[in-house]
N, CA, C and O atoms as a GROMACS GRO file, in nm:
protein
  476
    1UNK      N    1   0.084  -0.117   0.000
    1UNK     CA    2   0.000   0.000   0.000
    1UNK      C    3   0.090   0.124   0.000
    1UNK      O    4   0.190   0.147   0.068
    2UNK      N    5   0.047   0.176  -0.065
    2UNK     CA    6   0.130   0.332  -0.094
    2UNK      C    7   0.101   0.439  -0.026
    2UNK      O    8  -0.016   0.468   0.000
    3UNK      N    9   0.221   0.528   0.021
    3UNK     CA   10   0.167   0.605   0.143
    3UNK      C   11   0.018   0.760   0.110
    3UNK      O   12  -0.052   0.827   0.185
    4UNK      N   13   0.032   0.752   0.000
    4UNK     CA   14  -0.104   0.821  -0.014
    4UNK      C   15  -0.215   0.756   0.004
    4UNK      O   16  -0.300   0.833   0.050
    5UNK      N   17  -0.257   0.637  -0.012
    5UNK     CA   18  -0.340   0.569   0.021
    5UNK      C   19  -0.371   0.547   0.137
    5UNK      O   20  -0.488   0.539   0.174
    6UNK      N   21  -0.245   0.531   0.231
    6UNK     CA   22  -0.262   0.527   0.389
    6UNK      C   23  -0.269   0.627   0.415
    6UNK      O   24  -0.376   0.634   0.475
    7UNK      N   25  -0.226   0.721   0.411
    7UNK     CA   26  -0.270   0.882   0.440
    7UNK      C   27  -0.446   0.889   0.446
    7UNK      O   28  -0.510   0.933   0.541
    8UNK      N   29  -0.481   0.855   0.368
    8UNK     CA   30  -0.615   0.860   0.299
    8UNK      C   31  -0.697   0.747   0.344
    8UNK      O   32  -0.811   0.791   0.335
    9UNK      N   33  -0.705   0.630   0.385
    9UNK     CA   34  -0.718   0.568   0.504
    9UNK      C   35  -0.748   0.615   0.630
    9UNK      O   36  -0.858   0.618   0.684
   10UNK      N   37  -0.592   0.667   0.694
   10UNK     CA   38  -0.590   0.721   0.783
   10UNK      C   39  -0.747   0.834   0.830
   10UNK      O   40  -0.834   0.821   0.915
   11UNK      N   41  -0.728   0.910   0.755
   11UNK     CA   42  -0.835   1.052   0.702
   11UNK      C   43  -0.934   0.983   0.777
   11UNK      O   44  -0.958   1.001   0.897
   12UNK      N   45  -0.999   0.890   0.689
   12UNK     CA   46  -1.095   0.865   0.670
   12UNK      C   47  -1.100   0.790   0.813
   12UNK      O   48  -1.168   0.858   0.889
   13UNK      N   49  -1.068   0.714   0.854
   13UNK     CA   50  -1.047   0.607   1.005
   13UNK      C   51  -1.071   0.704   1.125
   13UNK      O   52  -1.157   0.682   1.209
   14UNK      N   53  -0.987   0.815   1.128
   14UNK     CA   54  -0.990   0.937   1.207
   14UNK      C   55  -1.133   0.967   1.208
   14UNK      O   56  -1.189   0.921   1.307
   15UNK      N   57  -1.208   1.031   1.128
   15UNK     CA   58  -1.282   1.090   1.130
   15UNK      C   59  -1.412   1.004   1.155
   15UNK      O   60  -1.490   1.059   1.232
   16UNK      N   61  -1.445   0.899   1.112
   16UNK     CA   62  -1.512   0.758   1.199
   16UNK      C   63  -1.513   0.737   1.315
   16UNK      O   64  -1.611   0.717   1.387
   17UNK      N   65  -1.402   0.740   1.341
   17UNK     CA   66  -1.406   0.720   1.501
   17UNK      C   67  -1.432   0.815   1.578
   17UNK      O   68  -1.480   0.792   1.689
   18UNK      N   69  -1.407   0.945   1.534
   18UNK     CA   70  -1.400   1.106   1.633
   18UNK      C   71  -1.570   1.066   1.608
   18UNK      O   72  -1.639   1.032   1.704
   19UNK      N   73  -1.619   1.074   1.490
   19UNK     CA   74  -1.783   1.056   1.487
   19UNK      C   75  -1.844   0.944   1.606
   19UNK      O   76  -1.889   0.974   1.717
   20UNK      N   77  -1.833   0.845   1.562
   20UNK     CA   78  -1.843   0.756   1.661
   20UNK      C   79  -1.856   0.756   1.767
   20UNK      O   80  -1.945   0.699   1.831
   21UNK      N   81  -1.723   0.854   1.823
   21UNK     CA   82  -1.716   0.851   1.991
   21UNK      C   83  -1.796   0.990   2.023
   21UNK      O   84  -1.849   1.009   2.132
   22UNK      N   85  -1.799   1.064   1.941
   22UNK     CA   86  -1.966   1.161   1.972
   22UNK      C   87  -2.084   1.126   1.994
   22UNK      O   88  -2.161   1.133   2.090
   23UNK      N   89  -2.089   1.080   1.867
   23UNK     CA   90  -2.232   0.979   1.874
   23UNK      C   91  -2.259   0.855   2.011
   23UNK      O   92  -2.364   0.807   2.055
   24UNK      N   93  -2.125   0.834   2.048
   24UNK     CA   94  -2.179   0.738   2.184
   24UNK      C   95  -2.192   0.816   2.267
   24UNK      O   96  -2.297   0.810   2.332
   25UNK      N   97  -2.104   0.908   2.296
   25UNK     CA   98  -2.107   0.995   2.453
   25UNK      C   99  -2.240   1.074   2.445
   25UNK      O  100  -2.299   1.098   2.550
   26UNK      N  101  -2.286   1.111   2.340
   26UNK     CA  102  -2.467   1.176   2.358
   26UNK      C  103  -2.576   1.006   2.322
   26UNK      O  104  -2.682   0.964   2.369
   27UNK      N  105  -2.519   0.975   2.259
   27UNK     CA  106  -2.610   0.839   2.285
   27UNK      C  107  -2.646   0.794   2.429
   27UNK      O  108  -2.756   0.785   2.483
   28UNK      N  109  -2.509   0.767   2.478
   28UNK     CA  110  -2.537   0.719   2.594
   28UNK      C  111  -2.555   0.809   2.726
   28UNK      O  112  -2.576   0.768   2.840
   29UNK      N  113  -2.545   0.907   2.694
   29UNK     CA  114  -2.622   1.050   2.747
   29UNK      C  115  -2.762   1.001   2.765
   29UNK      O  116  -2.796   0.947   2.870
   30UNK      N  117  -2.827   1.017   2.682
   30UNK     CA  118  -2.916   1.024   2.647
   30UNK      C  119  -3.000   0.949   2.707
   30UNK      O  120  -3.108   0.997   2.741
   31UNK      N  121  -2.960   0.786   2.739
   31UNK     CA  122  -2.987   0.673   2.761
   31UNK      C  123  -2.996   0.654   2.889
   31UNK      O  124  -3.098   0.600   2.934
   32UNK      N  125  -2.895   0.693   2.969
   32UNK     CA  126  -2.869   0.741   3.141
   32UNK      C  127  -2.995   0.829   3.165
   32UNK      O  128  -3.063   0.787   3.258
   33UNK      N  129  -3.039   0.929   3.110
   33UNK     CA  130  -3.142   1.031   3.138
   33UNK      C  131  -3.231   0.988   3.105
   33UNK      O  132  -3.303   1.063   3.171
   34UNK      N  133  -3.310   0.917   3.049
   34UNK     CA  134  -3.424   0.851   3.008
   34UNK      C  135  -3.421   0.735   3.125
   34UNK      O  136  -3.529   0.708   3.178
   35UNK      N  137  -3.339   0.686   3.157
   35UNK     CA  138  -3.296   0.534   3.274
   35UNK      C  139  -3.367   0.642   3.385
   35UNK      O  140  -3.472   0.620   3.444
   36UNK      N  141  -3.315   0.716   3.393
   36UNK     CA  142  -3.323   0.809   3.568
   36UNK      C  143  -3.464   0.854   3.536
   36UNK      O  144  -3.535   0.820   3.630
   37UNK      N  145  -3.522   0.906   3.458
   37UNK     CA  146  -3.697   0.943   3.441
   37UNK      C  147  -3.744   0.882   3.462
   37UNK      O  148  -3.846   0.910   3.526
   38UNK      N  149  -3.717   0.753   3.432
   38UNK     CA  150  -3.802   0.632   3.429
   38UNK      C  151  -3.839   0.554   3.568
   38UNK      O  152  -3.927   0.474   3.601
   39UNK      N  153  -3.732   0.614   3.631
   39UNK     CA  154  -3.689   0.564   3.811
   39UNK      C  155  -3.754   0.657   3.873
   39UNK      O  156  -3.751   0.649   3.996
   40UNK      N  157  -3.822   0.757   3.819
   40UNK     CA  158  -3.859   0.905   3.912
   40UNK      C  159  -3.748   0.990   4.000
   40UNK      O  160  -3.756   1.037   4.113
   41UNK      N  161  -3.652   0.990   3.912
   41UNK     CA  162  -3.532   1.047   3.948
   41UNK      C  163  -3.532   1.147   3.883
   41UNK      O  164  -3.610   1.150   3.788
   42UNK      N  165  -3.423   1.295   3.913
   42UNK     CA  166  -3.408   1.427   3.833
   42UNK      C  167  -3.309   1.391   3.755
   42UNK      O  168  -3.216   1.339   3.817
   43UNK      N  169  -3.293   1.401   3.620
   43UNK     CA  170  -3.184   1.402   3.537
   43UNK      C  171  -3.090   1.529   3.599
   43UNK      O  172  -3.137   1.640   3.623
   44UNK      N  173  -2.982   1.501   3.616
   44UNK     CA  174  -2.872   1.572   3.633
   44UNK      C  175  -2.836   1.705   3.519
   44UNK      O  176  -2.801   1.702   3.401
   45UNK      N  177  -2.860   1.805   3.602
   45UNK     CA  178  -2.806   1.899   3.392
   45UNK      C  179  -2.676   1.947   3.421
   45UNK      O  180  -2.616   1.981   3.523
   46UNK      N  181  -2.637   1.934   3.240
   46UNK     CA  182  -2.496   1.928   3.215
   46UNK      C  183  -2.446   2.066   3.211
   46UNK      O  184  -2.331   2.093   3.176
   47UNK      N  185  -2.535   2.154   3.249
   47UNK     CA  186  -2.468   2.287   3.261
   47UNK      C  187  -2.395   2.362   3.355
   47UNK      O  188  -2.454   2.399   3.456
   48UNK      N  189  -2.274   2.391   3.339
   48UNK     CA  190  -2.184   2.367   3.454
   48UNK      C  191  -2.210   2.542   3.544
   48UNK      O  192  -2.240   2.650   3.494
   49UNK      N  193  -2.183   2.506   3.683
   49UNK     CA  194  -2.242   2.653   3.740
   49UNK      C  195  -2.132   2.758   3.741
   49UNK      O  196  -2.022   2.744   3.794
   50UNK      N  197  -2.183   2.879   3.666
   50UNK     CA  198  -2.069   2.956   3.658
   50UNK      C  199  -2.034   3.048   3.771
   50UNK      O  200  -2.107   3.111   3.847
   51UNK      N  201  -1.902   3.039   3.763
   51UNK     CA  202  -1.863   3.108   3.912
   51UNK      C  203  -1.789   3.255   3.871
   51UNK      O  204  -1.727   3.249   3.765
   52UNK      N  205  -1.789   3.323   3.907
   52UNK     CA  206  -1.776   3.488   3.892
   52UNK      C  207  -1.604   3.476   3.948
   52UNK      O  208  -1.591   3.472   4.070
   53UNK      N  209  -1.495   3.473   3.874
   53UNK     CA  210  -1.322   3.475   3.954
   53UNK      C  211  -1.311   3.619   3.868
   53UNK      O  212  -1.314   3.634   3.746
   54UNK      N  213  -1.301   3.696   3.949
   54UNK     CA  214  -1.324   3.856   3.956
   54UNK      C  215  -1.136   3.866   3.941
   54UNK      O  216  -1.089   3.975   3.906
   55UNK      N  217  -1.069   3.783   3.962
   55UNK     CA  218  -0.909   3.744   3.963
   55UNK      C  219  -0.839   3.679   3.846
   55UNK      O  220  -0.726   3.641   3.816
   56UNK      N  221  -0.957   3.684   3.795
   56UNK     CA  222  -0.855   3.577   3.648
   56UNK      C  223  -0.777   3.676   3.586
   56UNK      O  224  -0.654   3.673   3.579
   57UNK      N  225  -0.878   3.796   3.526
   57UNK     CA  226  -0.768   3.875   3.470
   57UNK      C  227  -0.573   3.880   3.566
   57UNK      O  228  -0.463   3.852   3.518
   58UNK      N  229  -0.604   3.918   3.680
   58UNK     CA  230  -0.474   3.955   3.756
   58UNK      C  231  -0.413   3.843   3.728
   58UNK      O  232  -0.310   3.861   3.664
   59UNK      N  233  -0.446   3.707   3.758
   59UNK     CA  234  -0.345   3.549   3.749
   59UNK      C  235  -0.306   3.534   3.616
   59UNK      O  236  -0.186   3.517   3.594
   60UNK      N  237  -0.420   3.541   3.483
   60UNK     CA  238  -0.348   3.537   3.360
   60UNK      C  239  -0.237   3.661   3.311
   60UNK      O  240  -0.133   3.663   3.244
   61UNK      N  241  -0.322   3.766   3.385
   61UNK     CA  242  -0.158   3.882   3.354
   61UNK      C  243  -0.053   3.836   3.392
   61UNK      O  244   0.018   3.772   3.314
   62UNK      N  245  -0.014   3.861   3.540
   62UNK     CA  246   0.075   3.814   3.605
   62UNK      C  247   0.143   3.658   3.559
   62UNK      O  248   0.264   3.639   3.569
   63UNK      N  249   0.052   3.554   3.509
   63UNK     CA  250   0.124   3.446   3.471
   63UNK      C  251   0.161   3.463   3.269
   63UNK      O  252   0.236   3.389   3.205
   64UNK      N  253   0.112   3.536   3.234
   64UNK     CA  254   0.208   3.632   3.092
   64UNK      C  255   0.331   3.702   3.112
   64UNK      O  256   0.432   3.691   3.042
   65UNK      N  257   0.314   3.784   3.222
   65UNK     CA  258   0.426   3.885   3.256
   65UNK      C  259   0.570   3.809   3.324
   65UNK      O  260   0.683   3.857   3.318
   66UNK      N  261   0.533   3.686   3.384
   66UNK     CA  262   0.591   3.589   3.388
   66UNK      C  263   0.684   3.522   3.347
   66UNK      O  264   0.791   3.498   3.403
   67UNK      N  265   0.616   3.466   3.177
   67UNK     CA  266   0.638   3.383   3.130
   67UNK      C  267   0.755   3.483   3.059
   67UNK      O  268   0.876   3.457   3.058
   68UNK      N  269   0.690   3.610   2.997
   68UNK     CA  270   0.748   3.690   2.924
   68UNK      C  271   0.862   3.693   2.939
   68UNK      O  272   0.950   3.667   2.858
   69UNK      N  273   0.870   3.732   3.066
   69UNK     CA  274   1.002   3.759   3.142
   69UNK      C  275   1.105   3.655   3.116
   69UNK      O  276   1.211   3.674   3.056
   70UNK      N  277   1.060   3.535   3.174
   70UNK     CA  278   1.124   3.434   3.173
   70UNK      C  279   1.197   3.408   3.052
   70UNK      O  280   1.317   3.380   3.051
   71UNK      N  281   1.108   3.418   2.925
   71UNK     CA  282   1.166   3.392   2.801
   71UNK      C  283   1.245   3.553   2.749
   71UNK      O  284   1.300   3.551   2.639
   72UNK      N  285   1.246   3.649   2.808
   72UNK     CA  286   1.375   3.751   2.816
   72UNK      C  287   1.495   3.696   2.846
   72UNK      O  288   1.587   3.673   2.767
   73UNK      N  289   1.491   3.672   2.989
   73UNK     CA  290   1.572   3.601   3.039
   73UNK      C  291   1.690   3.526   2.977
   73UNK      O  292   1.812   3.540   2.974
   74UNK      N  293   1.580   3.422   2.917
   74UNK     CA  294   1.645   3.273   2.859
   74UNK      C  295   1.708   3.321   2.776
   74UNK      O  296   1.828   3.295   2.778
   75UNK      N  297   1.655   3.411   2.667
   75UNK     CA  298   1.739   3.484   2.500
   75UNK      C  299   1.836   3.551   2.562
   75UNK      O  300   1.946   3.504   2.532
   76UNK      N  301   1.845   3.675   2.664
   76UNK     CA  302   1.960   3.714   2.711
   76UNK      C  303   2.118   3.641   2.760
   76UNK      O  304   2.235   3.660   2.726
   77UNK      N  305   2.028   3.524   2.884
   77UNK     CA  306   2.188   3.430   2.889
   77UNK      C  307   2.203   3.344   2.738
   77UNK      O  308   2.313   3.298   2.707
   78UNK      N  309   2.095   3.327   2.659
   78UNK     CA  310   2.184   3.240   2.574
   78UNK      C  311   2.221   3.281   2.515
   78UNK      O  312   2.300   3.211   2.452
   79UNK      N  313   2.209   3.453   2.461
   79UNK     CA  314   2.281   3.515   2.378
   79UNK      C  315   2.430   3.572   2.420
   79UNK      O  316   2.536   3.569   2.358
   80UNK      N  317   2.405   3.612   2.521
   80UNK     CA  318   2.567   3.659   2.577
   80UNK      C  319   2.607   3.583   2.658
   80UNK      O  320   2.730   3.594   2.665
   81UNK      N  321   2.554   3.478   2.753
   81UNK     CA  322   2.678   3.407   2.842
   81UNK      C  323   2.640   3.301   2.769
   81UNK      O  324   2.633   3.233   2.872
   82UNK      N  325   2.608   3.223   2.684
   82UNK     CA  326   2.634   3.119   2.603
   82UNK      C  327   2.710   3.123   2.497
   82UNK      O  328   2.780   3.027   2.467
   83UNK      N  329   2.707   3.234   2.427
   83UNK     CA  330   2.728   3.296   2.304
   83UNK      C  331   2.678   3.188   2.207
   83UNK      O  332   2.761   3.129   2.138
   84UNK      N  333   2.580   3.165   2.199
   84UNK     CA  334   2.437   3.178   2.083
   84UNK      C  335   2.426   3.015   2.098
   84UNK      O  336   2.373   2.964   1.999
   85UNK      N  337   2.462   2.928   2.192
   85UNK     CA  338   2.428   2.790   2.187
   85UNK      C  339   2.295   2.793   2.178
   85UNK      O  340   2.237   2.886   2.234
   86UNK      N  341   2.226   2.703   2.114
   86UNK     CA  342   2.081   2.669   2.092
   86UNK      C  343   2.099   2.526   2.211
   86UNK      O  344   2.165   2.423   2.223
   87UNK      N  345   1.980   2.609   2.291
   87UNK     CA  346   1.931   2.539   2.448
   87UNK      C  347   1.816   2.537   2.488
   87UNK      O  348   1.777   2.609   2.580
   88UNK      N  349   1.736   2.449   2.420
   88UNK     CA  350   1.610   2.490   2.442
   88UNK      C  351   1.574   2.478   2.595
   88UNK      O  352   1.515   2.564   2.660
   89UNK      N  353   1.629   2.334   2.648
   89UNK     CA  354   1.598   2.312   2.794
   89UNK      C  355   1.637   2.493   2.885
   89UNK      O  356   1.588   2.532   2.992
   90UNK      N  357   1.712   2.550   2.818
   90UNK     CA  358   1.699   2.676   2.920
   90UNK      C  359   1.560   2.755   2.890
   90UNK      O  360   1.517   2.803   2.994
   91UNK      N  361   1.500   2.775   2.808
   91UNK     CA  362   1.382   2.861   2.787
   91UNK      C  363   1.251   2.749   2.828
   91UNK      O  364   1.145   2.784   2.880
   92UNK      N  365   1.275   2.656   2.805
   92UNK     CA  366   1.146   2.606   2.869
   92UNK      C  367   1.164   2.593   3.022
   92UNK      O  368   1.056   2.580   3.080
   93UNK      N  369   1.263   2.594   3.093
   93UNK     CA  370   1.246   2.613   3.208
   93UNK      C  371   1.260   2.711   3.271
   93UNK      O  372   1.245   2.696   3.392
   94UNK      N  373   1.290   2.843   3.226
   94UNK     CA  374   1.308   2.978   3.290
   94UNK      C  375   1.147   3.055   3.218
   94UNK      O  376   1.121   3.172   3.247
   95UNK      N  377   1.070   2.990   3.145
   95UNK     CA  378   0.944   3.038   3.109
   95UNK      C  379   0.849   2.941   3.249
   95UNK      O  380   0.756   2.979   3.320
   96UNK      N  381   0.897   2.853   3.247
   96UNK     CA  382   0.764   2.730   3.350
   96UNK      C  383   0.851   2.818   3.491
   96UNK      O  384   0.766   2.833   3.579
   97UNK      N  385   0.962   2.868   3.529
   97UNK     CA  386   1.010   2.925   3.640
   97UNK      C  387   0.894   3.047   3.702
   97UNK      O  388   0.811   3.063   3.792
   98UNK      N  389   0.953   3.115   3.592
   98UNK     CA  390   0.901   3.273   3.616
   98UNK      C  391   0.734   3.255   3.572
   98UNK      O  392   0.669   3.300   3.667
   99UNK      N  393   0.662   3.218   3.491
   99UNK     CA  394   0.533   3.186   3.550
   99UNK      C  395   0.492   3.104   3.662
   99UNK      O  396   0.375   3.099   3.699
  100UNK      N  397   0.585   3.041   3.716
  100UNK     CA  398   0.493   2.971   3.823
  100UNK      C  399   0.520   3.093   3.935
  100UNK      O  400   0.445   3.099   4.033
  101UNK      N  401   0.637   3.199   3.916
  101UNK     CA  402   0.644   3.279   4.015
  101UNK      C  403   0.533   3.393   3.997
  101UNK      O  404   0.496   3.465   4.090
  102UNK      N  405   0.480   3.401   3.856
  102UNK     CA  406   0.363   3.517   3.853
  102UNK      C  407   0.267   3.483   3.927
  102UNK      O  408   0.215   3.561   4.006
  103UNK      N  409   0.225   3.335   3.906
  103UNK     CA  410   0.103   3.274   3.975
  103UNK      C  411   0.114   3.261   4.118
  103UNK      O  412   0.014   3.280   4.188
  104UNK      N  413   0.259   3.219   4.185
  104UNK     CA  414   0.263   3.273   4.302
  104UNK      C  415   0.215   3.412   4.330
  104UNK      O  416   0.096   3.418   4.359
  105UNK      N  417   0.261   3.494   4.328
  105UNK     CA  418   0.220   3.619   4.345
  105UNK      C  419   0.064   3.631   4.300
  105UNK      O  420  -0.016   3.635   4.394
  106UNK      N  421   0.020   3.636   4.186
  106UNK     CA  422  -0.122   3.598   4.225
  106UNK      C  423  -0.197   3.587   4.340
  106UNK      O  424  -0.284   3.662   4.386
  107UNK      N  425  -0.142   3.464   4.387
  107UNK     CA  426  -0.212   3.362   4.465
  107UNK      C  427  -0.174   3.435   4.580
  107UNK      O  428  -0.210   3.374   4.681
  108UNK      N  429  -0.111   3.552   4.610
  108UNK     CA  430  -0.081   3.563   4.768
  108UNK      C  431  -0.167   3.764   4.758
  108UNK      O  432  -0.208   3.836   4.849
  109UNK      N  433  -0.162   3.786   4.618
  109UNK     CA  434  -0.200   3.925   4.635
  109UNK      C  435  -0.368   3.875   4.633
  109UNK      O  436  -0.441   3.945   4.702
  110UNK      N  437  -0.424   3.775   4.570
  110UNK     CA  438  -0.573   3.674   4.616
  110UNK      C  439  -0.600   3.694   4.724
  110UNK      O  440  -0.698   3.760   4.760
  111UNK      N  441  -0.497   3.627   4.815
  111UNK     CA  442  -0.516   3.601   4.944
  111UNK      C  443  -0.474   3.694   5.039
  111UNK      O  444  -0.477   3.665   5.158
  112UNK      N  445  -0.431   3.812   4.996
  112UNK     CA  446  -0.469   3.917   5.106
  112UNK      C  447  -0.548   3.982   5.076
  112UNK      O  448  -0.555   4.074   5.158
  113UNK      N  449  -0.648   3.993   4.970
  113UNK     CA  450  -0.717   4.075   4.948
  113UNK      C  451  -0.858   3.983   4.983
  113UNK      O  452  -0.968   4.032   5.007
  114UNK      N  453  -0.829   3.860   4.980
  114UNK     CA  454  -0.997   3.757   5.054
  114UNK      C  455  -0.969   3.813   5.201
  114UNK      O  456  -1.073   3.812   5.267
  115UNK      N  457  -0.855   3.864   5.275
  115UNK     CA  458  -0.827   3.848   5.415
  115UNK      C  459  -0.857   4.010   5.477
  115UNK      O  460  -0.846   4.062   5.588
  116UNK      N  461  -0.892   4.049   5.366
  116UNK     CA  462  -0.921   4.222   5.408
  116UNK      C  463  -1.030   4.180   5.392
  116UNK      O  464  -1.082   4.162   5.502
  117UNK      N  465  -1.136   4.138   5.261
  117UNK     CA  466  -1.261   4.127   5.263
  117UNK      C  467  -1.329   4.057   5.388
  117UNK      O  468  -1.449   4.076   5.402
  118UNK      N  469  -1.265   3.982   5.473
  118UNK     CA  470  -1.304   3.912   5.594
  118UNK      C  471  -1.306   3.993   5.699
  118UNK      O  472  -1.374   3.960   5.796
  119UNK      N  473  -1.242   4.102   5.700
  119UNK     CA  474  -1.267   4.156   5.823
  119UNK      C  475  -1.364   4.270   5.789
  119UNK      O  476  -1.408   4.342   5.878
   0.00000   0.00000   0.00000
């Protein structure tokens, strides 16, 4: 078999199955909720309850401003104290660094500001 053909296979196999596994997860949706009516039970609804995080903006800034940083960082030492080695392990870990330090901060300017609202 020739690889356009399997390509084209492929395609087609993919997209069967992604169908498929839709079609079961509301099938059998479907099937559970009709089971529970039938019991004089409340069907469960799938609508999830939305909660008001009045903080997301600040955590996604702060975990951008972060990351940003971080990947400053990384281009700066690898440009002058490496002199131009290609390192990726340094930018993916001085980006996962300095965002996890935005989200710290986040999480503590959160929590003094839940600790003022308490009193």
């Amino acid at each position: 078999m020739d690889t356009g053909n399997l390509a084209i296979l492929m395609i087609i196999l993919v997209s069967l199955g992604l169908f498929a596994m839709i079609f079961g997860i509301f099938y059998l949706r479907n099937k559970e909720r009709m089971a529970m009516i039938e019991r004089g039970m409340e069907p469960i609804s799938d609508v999830p309850i939305k909660r008001d995080n009045k903080s997301f903006n600040l955590t996604s800034g702060l975990l951008l401003i972060g990351s940003g940083l971080g990947l400053f960082i990384a281009y700066m030492i690898n440009h002058y104290a490496l002199s131009d080695n290609e390192n990726p392990a340094l930018f993916f870990s001085l980006i996962s660094f300095f965002g996890g330090i935005g989200l710290l901060i986040s999480y503590f300017i959160e929590n003094k500001s839940n600790q003022k609202k308490d009193l």
